[in-house]
Structure formats: C-alpha cells, structure tokens
N, C-alpha and C positions, 0 to 999 in steps of 0.2 A: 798836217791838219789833224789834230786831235777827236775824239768822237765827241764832245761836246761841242765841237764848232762846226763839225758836219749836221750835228743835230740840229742847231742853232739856222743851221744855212737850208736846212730842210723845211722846218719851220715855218720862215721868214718864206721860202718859196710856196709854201703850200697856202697861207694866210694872206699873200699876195696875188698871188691867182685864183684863188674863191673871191676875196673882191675885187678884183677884176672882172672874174666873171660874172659879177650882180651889177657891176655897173655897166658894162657893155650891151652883153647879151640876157640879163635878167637871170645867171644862175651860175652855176661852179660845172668843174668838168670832172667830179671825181678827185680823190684826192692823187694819185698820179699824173692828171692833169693838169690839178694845178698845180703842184709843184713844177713841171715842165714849165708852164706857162708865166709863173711866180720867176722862176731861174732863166731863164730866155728873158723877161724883162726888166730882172737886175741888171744883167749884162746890156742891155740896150740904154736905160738910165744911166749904168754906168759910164757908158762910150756918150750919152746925146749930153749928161748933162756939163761935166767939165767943157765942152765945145760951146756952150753956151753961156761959161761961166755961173752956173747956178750953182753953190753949195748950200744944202740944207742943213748939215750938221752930222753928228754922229748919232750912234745909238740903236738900240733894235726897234723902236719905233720909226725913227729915221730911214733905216731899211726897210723895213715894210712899206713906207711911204713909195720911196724912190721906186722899189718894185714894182708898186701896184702902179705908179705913173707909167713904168716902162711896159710891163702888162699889157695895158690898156692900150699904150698905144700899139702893139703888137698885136692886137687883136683888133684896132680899127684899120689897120695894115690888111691885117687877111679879111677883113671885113671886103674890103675897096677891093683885093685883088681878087677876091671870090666871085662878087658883083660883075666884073670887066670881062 
C-alpha cells in the first residue's frame, strides 16, 4: 500500500465517521474518532453488503458512502447494546 492510498483510506475513514456521527448521535467524535469509526464501518459494509448482494459501484464517493452506511450501523449497534 502506497502513502497515497493510505491517505486516500484515511480520508474516506475520517469523512465517514463525521457523517456518521451527525447522523446518529448529532456530531463527530474528533478526528481520530472518526476515522476509527469511518474504518470499522468500511469493513462492516464491506462483509454486510456482498451477503446481501448490494453493489453500489466504485469510486471515492462510493466509499464514502458504503462507509458512512457501515458507520451508522456500527453505531446503532453500540447504541442498542449500551441501552441493554
């Protein structure tokens, strides 16, 4: 992995967990947070959505998307088991 596409991957995690965190909980968690947050729901998108047959397509928009879906759900995840 090249440092362009670390940066690229950094990016895409940090821009996906700030929106994530506006739409879940009304705000972002710092930017170390959302990249954690952005990157934990790449990889959840990435494993939920091939099982459901969803492709949305490529591209860094594309990724950002997929993230901030996996995101979100990662966060209503720990929403629920917070709650219980």
């Amino acid at each position: 992995m090249g440092i362009e596409s670390l940066l690229v991957f950094l990016i895409v995690g940090a821009v996906a967990g700030w929106l994530a965190g506006l739409l879940v909980r009304g705000g972002g968690f710092g930017i170390l947070g959302n990249i954690v947050v952005g990157i934990i729901g790449a990889f959840i998108a990435g494993w939920l959505f091939p099982q459901l047959g969803i492709a949305l397509g490529t591209g860094i928009v594309t990724a950002i998307i997929n993230s901030t879906i996996g995101a979100v759900i990662l966060l209503v995840l720990l929403r629920l088991v917070k709650q219980a």
